[in-house]
C-alpha atoms as a printed R data frame, in Angstrom:
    type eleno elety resid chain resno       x       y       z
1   ATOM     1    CA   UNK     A     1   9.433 -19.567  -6.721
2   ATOM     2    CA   UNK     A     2   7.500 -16.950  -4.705
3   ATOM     3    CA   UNK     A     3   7.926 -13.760  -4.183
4   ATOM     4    CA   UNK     A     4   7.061 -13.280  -0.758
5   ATOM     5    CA   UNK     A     5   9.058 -13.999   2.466
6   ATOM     6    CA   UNK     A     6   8.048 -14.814   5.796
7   ATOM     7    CA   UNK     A     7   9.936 -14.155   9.482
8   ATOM     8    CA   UNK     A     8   8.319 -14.740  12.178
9   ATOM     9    CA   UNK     A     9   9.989 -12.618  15.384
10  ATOM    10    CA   UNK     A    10   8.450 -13.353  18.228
11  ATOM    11    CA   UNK     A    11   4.981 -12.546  17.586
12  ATOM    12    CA   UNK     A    12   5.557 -10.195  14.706
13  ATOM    13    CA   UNK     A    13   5.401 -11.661  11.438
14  ATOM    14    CA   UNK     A    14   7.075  -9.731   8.716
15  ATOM    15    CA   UNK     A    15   5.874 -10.245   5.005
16  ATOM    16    CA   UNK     A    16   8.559  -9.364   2.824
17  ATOM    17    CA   UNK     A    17   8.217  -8.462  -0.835
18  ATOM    18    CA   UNK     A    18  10.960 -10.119  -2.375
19  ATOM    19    CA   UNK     A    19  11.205  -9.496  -6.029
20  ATOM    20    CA   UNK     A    20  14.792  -7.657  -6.104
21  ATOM    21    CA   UNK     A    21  15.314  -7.115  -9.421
22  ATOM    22    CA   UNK     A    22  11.973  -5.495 -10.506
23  ATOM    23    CA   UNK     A    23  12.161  -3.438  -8.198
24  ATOM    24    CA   UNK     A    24   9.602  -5.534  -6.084
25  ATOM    25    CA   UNK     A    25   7.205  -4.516  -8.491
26  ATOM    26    CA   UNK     A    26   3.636  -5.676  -7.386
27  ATOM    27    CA   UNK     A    27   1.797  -8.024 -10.554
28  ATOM    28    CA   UNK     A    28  -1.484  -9.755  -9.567
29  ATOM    29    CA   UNK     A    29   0.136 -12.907  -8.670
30  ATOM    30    CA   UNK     A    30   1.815 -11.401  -6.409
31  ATOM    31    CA   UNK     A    31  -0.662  -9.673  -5.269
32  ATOM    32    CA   UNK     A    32  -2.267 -13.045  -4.757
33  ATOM    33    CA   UNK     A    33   0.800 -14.157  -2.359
34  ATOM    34    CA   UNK     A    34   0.497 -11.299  -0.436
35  ATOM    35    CA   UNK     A    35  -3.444 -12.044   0.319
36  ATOM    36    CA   UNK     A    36  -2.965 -15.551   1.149
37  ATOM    37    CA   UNK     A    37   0.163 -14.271   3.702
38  ATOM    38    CA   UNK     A    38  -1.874 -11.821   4.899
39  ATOM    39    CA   UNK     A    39  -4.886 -14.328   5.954
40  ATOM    40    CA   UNK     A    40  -2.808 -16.603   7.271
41  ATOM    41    CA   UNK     A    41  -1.118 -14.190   9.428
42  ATOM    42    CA   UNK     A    42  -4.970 -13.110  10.659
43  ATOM    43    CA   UNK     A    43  -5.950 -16.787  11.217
44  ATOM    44    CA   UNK     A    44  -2.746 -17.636  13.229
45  ATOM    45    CA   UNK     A    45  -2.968 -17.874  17.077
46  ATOM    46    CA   UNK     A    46   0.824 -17.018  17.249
47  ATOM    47    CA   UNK     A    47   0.736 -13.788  14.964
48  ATOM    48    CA   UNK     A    48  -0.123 -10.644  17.142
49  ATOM    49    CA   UNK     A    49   1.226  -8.104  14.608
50  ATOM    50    CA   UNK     A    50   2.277  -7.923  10.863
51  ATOM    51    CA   UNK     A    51   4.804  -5.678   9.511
52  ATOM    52    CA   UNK     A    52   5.146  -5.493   5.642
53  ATOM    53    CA   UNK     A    53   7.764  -4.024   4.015
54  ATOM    54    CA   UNK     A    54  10.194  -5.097   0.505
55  ATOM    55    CA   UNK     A    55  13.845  -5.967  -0.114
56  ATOM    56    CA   UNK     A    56  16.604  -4.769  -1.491
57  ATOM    57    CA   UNK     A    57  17.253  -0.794  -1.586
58  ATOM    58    CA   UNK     A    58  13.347   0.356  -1.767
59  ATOM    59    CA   UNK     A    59   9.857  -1.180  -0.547
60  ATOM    60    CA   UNK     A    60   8.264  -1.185  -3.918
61  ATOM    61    CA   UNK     A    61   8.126   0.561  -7.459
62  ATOM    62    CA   UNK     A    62   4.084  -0.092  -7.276
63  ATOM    63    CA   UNK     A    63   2.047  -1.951  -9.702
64  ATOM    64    CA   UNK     A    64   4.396  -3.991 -12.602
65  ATOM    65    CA   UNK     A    65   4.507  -1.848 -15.610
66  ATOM    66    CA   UNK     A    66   3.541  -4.626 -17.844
67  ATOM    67    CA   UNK     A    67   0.362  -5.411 -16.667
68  ATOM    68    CA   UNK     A    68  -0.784  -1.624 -16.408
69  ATOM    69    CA   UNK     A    69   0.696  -1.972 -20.404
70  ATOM    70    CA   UNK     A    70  -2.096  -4.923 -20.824
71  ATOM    71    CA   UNK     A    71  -5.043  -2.689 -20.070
72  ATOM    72    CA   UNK     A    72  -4.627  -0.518 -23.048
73  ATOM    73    CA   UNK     A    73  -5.437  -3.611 -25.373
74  ATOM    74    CA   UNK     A    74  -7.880  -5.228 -22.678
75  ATOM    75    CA   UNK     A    75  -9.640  -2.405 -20.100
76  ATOM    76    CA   UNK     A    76 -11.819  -5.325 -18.762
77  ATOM    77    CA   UNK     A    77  -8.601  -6.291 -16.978
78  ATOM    78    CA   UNK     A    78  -9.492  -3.955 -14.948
79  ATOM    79    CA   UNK     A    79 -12.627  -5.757 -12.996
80  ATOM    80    CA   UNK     A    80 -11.191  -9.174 -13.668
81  ATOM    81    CA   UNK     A    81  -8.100  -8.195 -11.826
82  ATOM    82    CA   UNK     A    82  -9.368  -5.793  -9.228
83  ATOM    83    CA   UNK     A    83 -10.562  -8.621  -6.484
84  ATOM    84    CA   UNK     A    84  -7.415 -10.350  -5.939
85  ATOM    85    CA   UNK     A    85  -5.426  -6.977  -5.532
86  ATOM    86    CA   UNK     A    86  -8.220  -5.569  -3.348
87  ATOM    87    CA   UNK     A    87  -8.388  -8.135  -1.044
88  ATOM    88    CA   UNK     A    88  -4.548  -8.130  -0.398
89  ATOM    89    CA   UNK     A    89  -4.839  -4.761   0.339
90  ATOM    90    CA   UNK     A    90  -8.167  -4.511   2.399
91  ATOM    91    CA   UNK     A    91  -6.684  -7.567   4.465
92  ATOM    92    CA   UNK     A    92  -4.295  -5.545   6.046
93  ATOM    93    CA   UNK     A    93  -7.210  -3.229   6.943
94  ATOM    94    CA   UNK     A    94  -9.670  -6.030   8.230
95  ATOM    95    CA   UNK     A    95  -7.779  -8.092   9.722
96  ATOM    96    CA   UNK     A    96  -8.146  -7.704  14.258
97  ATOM    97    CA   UNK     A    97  -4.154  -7.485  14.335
98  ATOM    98    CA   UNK     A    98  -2.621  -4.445  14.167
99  ATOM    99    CA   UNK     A    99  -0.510  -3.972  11.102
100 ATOM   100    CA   UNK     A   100   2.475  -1.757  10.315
101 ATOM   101    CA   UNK     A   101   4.257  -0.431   6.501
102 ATOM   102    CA   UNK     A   102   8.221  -0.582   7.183
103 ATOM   103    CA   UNK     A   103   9.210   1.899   4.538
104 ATOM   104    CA   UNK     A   104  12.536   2.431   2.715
105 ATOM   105    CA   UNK     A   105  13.704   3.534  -0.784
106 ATOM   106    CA   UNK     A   106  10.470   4.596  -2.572
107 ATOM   107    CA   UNK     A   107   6.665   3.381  -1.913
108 ATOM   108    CA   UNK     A   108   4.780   3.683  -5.355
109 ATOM   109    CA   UNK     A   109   1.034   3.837  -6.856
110 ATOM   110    CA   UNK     A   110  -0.087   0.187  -5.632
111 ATOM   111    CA   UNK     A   111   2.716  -0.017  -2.355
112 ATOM   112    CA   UNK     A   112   1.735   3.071  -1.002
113 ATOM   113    CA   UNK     A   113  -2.059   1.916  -1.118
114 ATOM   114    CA   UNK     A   114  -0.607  -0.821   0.178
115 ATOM   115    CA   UNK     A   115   0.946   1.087   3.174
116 ATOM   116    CA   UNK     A   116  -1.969   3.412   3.380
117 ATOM   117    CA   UNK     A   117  -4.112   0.142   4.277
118 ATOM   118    CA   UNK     A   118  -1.920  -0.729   6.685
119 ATOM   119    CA   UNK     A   119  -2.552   0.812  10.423
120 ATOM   120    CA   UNK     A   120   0.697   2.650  11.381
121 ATOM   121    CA   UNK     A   121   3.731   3.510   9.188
122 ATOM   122    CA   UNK     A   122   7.222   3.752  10.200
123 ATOM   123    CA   UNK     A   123   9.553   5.584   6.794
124 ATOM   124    CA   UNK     A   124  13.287   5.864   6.847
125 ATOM   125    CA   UNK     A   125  14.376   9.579   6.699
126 ATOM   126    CA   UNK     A   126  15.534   9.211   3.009
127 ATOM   127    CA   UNK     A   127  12.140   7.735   2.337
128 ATOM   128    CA   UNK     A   128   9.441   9.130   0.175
129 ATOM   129    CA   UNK     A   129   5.898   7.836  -0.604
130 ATOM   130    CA   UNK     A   130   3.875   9.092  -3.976
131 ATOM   131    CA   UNK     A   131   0.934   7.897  -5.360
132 ATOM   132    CA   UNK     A   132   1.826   8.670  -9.594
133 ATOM   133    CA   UNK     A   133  -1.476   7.432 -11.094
134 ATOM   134    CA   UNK     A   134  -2.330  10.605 -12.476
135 ATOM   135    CA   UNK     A   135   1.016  10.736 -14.478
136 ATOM   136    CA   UNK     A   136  -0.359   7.959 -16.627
137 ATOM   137    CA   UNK     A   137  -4.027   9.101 -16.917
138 ATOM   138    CA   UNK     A   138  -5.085   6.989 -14.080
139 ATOM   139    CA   UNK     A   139  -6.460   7.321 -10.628
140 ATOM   140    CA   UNK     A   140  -5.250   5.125  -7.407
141 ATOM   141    CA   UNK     A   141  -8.182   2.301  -7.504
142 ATOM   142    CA   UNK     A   142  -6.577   0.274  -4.910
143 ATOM   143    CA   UNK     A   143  -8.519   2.107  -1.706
144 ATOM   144    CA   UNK     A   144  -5.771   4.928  -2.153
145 ATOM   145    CA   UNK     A   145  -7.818   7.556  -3.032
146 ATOM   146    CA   UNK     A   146 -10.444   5.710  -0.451
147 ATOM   147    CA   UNK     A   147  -8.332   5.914   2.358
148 ATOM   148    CA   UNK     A   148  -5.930   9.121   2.218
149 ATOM   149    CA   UNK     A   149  -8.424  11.483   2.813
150 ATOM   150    CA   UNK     A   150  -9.127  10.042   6.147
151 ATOM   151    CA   UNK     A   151  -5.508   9.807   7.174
152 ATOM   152    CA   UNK     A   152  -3.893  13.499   5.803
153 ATOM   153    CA   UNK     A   153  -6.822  15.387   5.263
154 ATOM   154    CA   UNK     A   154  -9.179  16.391   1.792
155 ATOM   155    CA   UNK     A   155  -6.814  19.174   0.818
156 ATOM   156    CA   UNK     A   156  -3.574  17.173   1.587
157 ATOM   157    CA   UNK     A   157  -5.224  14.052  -0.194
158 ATOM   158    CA   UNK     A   158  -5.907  16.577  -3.739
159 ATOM   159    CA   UNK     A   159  -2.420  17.531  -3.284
160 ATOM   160    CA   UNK     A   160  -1.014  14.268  -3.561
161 ATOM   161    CA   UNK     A   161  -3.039  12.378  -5.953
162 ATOM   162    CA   UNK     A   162  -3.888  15.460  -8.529
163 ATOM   163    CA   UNK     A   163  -0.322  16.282  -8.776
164 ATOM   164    CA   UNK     A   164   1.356  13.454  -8.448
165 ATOM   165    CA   UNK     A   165   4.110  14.731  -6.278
166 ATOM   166    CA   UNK     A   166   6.550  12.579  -4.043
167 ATOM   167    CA   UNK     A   167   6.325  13.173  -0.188
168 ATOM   168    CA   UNK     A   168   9.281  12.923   1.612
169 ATOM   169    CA   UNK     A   169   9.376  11.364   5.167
170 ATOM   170    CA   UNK     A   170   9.533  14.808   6.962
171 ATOM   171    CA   UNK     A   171   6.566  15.874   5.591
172 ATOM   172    CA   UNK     A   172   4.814  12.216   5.888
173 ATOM   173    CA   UNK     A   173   5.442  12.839   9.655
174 ATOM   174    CA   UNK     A   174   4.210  16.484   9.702
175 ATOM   175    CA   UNK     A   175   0.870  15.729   7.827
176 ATOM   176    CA   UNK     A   176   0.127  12.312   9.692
177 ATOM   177    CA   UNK     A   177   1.362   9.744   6.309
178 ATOM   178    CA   UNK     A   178   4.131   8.623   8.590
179 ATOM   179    CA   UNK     A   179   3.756   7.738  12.430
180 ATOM   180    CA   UNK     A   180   7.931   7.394  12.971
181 ATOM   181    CA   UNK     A   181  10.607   8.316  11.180
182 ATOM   182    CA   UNK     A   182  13.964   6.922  11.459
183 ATOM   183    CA   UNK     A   183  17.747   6.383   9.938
184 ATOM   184    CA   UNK     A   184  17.747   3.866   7.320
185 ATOM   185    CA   UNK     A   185  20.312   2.215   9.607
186 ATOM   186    CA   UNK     A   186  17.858   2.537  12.678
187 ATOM   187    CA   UNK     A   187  14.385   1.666  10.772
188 ATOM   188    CA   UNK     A   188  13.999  -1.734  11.940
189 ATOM   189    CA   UNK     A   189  14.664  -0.871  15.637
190 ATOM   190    CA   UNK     A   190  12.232   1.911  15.468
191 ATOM   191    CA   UNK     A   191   9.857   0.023  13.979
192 ATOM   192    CA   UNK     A   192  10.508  -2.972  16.871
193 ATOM   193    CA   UNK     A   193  10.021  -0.112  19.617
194 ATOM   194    CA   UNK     A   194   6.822   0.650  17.682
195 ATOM   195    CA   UNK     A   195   5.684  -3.174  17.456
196 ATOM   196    CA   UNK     A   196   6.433  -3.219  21.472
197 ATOM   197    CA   UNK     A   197   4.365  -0.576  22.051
198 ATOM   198    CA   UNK     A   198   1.226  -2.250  20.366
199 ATOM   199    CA   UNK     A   199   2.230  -5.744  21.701
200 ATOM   200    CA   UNK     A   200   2.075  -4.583  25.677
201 ATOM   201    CA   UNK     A   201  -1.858  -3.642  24.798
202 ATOM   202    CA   UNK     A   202  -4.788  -6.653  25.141
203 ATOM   203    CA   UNK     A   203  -4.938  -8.069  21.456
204 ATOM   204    CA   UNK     A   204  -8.792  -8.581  21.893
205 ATOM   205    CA   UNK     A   205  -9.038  -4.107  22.758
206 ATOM   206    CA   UNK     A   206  -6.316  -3.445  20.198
207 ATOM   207    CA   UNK     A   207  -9.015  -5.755  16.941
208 ATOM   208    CA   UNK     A   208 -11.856  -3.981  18.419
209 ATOM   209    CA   UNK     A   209 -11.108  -0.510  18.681
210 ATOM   210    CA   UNK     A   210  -9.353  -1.051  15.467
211 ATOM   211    CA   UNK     A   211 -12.707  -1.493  13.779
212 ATOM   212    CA   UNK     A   212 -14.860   1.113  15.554
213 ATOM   213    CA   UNK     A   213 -11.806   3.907  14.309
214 ATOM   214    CA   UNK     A   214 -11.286   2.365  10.816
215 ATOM   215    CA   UNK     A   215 -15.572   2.780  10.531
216 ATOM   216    CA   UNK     A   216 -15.554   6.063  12.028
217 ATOM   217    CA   UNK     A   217 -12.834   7.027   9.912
218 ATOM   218    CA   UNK     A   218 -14.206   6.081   6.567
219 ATOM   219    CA   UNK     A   219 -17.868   5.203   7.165
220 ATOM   220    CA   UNK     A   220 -18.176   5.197   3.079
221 ATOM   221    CA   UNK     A   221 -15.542   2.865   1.993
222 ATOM   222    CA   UNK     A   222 -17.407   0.235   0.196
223 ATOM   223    CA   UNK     A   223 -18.758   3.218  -1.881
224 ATOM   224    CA   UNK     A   224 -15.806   4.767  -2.540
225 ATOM   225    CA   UNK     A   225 -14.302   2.085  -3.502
226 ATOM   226    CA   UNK     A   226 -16.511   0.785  -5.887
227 ATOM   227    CA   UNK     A   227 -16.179   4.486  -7.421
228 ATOM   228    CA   UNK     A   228 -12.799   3.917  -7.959
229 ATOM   229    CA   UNK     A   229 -13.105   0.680 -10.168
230 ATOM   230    CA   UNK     A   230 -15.699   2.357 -12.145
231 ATOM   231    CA   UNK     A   231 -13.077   5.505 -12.834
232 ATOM   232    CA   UNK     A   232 -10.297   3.306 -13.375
233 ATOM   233    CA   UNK     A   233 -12.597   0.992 -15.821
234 ATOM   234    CA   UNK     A   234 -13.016   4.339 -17.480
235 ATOM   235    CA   UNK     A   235  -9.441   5.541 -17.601
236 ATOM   236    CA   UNK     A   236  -7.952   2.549 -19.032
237 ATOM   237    CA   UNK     A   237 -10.501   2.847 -22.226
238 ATOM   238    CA   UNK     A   238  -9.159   6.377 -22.877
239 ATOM   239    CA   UNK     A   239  -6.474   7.543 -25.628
240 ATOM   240    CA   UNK     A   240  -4.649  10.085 -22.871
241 ATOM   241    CA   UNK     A   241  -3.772   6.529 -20.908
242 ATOM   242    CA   UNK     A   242  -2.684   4.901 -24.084
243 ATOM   243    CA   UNK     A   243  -0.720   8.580 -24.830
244 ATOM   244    CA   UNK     A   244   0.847   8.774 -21.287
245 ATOM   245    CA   UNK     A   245   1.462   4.625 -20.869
246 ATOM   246    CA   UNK     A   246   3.143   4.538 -24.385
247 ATOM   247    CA   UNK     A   247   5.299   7.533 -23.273
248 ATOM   248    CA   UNK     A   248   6.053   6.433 -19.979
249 ATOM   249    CA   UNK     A   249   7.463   3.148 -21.199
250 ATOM   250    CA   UNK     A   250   9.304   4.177 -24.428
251 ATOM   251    CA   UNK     A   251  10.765   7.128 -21.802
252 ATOM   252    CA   UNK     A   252   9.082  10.170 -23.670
253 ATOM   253    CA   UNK     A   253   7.490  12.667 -22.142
């Protein structure tokens, strides 16, 4: 049974993480899903914009707590698993549609990179995005720590990932994380106004200039992110992740 849902509205096609009661917690297979919805959404002649977003009362709890538990016994997880999550998320980035984040509840570690690959982000007002890797000894390896800079700032970036610390939707707006905020109960008509917005542009300007800001932006991704799969190869072989993982998940501080 999969984990991902598809609407198509209009021209908009929404892929929904659908994993309810885990909190759509992302694991590589689903990860997987995600890619192949993601590519089909780029190849299709009908699909002129992609929202993601999750189910149930938040958009994601981030990368499944299990598999993060499976890298203390077996670090090379790490590269083995890296190129299916990475290309989910860098297909929201490459694709020449533009894509938008829908986000409600909480956006975790992997979702937020998730969200931070995607173009524009819409957040309820009760909504907060955090990137936690640190918490567990960890760094965000997913293009988070790739692409944050680029969209808050250096210093805002530090903030967030060395400490840890959740941003509410107020501040996602002030610093440039968020692009609209909205009611929970008027999030999907924001987003929809957004969506309109992008959909009364040419398609062919819209993938281009896409491109030309996401290279201007962050002219050293490939780098970067093959920095952050060496760290996080690194990381995982440590005893402070074994400390921190073993105390997140017996609830120990």
């Amino acid at each position: 049974m999969s984990n991902i849902r598809i609407e198509d509205i209009s021209a908009v096609r929404h892929v929904i993480i659908s994993r309810v009661a885990q909190r759509n917690a992302l694991s590589s297979n689903i990860y997987g899903e995600l890619g192949r919805a993601f590519n089909d959404a780029a190849r299709s002649s009908e699909v002129r914009c992609v929202v993601v977003r999750g189910d149930g009362p938040i958009f994601s709890a981030g990368n499944d707590i299990r598999e993060l538990a499976g890298l203390a016994t077996d670090p090379a997880a790490v590269r083995r698993g890296r190129p299916i999550m990475l290309s989910a998320v860098n297909a929201l980035e490459d694709m020449a549609k533009p894509t938008i984040a829908q986000i409600h509840g909480s956006c975790i570690g992997g979702a937020a990179e998730l969200a931070l690959a995607c173009d524009l982000r819409v957040m309820a007002a009760d909504a907060q995005i955090a990137l936690l890797e640190t918490r567990l000894g960890l760094i965000p390896d997913l293009g988070g720590s790739s692409r944050l800079p680029a969209i808050v700032g250096l210093g805002r970036a530090k903030e967030m990932v060395l400490t840890a610390r959740p941003v509410g939707a107020d501040e996602a707006l002030r610093i440039g994380l968020a692009n609209r905020v909205a009611p929970f109960d008027r999030l999907a008509e924001v987003t929809a106004e957004l969506v309109g917005e992008l959909l009364a542009n040419g398609h062919n300007a819209i993938g281009l200039a896409k491109r030309i800001l996401d290279a201007a932006a962050k002219p050293a991704l490939a780098r970067t992110l093959e920095m952050e799969v060496a760290a996080q190869d690194s990381l995982v072989r440590t005893e402070d992740f074994g400390h921190r993982l073993r105390a997140a998940t017996t609830g120990r501080g």
